[in-house]
C-alpha positions in Angstrom: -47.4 -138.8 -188.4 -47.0 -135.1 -186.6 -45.3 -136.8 -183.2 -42.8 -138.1 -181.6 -42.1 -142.3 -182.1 -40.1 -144.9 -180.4 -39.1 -148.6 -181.3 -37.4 -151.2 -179.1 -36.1 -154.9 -180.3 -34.9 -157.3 -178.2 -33.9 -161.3 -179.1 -32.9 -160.4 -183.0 -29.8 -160.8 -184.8 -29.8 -157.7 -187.2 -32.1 -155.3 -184.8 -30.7 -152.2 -187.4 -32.0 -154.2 -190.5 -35.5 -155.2 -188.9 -35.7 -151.4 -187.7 -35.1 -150.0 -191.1 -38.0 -152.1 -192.4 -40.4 -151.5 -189.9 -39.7 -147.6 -190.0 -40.0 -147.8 -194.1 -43.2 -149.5 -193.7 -44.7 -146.5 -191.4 -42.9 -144.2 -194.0 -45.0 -146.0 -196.4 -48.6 -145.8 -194.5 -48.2 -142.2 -194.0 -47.2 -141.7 -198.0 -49.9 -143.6 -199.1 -52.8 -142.6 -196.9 -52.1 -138.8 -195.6 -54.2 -136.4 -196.2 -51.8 -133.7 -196.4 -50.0 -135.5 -199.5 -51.6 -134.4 -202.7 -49.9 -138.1 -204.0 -51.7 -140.2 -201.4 -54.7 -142.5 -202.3 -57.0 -140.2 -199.9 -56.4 -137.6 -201.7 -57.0 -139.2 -205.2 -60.2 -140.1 -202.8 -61.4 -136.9 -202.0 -60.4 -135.5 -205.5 -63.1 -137.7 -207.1 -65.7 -136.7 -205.0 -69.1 -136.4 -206.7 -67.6 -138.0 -209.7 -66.3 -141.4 -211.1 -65.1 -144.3 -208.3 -61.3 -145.1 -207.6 -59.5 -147.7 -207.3 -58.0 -149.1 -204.6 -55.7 -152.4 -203.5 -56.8 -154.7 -200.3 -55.1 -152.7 -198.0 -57.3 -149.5 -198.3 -60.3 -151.8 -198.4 -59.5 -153.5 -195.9 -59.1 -150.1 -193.8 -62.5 -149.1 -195.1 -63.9 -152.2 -193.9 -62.4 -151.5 -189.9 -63.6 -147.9 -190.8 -67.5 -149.3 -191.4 -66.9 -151.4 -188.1 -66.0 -148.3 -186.2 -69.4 -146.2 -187.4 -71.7 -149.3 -186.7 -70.2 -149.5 -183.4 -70.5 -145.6 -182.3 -73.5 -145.3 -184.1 -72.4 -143.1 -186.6 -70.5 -141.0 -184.1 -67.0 -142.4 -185.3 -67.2 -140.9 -189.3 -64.0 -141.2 -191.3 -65.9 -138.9 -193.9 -66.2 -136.6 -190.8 -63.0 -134.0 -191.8 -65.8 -131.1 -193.3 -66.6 -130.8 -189.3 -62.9 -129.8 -187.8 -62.9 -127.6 -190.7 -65.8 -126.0 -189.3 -64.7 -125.7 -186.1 -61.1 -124.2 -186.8 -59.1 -125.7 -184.1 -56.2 -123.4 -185.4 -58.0 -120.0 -186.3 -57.6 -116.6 -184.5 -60.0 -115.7 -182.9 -61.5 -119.0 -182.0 -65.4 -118.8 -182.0 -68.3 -121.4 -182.5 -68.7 -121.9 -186.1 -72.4 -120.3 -187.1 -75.2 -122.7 -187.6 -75.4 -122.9 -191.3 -71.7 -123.5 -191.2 -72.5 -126.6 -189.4 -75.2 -127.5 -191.4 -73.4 -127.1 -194.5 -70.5 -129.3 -193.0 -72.6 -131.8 -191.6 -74.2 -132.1 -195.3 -70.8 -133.4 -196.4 -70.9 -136.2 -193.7 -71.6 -139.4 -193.9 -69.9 -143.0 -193.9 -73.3 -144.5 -194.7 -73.1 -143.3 -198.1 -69.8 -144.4 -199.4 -69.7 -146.3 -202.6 -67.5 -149.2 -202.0 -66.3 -152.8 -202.9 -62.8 -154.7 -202.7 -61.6 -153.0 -206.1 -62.9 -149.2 -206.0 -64.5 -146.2 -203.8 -66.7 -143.4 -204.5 -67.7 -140.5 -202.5 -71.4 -139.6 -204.2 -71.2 -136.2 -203.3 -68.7 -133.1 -204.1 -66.9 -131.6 -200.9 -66.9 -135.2 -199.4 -63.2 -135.9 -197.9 -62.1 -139.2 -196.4 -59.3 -139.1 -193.7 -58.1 -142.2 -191.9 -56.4 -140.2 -189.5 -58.8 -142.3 -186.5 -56.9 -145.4 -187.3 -54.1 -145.1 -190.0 -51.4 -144.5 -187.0 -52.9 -147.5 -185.2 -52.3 -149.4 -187.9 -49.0 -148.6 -188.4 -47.8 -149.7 -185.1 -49.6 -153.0 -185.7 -48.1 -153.5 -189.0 -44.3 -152.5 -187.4 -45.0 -155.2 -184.6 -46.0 -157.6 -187.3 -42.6 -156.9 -189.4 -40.5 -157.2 -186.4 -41.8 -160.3 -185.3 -41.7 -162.3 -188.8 -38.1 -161.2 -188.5 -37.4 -162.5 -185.5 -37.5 -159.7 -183.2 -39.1 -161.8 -180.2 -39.3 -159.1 -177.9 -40.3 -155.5 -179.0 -42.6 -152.1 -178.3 -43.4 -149.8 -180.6 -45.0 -146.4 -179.5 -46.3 -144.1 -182.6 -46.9 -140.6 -180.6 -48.6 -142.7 -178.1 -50.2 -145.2 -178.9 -48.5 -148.0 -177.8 -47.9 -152.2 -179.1 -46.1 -154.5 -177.5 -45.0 -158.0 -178.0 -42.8 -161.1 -175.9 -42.4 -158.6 -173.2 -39.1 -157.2 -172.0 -36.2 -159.6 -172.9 -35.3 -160.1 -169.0 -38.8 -161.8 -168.6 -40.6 -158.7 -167.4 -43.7 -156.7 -168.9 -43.2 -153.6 -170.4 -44.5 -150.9 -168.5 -45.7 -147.5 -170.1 -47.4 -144.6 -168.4 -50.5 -142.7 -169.2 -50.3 -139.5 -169.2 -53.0 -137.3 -167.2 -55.0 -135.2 -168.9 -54.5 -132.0 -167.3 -51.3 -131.9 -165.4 -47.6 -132.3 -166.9 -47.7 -136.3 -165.0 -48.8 -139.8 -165.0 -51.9 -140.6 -164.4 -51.1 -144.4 -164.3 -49.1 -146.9 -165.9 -50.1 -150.5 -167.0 -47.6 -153.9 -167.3 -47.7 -155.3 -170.9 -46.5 -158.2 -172.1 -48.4 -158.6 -175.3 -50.9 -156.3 -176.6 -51.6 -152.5 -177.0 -52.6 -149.6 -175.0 -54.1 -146.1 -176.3 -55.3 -143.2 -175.4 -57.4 -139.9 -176.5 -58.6 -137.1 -174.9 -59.3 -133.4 -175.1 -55.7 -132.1 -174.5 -54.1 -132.2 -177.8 -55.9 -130.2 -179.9 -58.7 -128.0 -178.6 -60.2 -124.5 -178.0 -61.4 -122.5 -175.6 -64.3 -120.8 -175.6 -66.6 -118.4 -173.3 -64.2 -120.6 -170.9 -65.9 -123.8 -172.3 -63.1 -126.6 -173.8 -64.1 -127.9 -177.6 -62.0 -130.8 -178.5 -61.1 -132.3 -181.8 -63.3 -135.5 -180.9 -66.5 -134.6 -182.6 -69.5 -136.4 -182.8 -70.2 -137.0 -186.5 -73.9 -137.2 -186.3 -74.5 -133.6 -184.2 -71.3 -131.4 -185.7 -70.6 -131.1 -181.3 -67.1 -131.9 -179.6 -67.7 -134.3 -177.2 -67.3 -132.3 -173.4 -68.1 -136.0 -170.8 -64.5 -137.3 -170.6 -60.9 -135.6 -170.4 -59.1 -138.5 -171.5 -59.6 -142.2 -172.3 -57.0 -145.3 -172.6 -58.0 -148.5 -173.5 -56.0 -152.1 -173.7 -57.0 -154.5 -176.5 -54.6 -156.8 -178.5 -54.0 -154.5 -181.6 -53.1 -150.7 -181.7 -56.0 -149.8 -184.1 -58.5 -151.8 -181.7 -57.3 -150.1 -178.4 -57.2 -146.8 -180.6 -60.5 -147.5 -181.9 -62.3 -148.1 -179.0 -60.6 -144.7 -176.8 -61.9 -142.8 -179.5 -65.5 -143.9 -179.8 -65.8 -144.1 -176.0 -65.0 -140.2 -176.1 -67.6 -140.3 -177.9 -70.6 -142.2 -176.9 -69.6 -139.7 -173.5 -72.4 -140.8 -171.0 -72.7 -144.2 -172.8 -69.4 -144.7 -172.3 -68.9 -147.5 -170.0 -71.3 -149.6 -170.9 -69.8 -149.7 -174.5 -66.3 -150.9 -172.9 -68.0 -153.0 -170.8 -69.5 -154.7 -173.7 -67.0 -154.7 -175.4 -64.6 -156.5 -172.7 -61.7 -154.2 -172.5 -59.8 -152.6 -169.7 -59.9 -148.9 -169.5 -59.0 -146.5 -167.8 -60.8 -142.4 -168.1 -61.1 -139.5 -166.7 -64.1 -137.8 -166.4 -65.3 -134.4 -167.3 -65.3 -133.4 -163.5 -61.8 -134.9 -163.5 -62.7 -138.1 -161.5 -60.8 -141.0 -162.3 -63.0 -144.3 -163.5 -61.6 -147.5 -165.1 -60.3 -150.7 -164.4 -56.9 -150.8 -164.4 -54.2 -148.6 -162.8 
């Protein structure tokens, strides 16, 4: 899943054997749903674009369903059918430059959530050039599904942290929370950390993948509905119960950008950003 991982079990008898089954699972989510796999079921997905609907097991509709959740709540910002854009933009070419208008306009034609044919039993992309990529969530899931594993196993106490995004159950076995850092946006430090006893912490931000411009940062957080990376926050971490909520909700914070807090406000999680000016906002620390 293109980083680095970590998994610590505490209160099980066969810790090795609950590992080994958590880490096949993951294994398993990244086989199956990778875009980069020409054997996943995105990329059976995206083959069938224009033409005749797939189908697919509970698990992949049930991610499409969390998928639909994530668009209503950005407004169409969040787009799992959004991949045609970071083509666009090229976050790996040399030399970087803005993508030309029509470019956009061409990738932004091959956009839209809204339009996906789907039930419980099959998905269809209606129009050729149409790509879905769970990437938003799949890794999110995957650490929920590991802490789920490890606790019908009998692992009472546990963290597991897919490059970064962090869930936690029972707390440390001494009685303690588990603490884990946030990393600052722009320096090689913490920015905070946060106690955890049960629950998940994630971040995103413009630091992993981006370009530079005229001296302007574009990030790989684009907004779906204008083709634009999103420039009003650095970074983002949010604490909800599950991995693929806290996930969720960093992501499409990034980018309702000046609406920001008042969507984690309604939405009642603690957060914790930094903002385009590098100011620190948030409630927790």
């Amino acid at each position: 899943m293109g980083g680095e991982h970590e998994l610590l079990l505490g209160g099980a008898r066969d810790p090795d054997a609950i590992a080994t089954r958590a880490i096949d699972d993951v294994l398993r989510i990244e086989r199956k749903y990778s875009r980069f796999r020409d054997d996943s079921v995105v990329a059976a997905i995206n083959r069938a674009a224009g033409g005749a609907p797939v189908a697919i097991d509970a698990e992949t509709a049930a991610l499409l369903g969390y998928a639909r959740t994530c668009f209503e709540q950005s407004e169409g910002r969040f787009d799992v059918t959004a991949g045609a854009l970071a083509r666009a933009w090229d976050f790996g070419g040399k030399p970087t430059r803005r993508p030309v208008a029509a470019v956009l306009r061409d990738a932004l034609a091959h956009v839209g959530f809204g339009d996906v044919e789907w039930d419980a039993s099959h998905v269809r992309l209606p129009r050729v050039g149409m790509a879905i990529d769970f990437g938003g969530i799949g890794k999110e899931y995957a650490a929920d599904r590991v802490a789920t594993i490890a606790q019908e196993a009998g692992a009472r106490h546990g963290l597991v942290n897919l490059g970064g995004d962090v869930r936690a159950w029972g707390g440390r076995p001494d009685g303690s929370a588990w603490r884990i850092g946030i990393r600052h946006p722009r320096e090689e430090r913490a920015l905070a950390s946060v106690e955890l006893a049960d629950g998940a912490v994630a971040t995103s931000g413009d630091y992993e993948r981006f370009v530079e411009i005229g001296g302007i940062r574009h990030c790989h957080i684009i907004d779906a509905t204008t083709g634009e990376p999103v420039r009003a926050w650095q970074s983002m971490s949010v604490i909800a119960g599950l991995a693929i909520v806290a996930g969720s909700y960093s992501t499409i914070a990034m980018l309702m950008q000046d609406r920001a807090e008042a969507f984690l406000a309604n939405a009642a999680v603690r957060w914790l950003g930094v903002d385009a000016g590098g100011a620190q906002r948030g409630s927790f620390v």
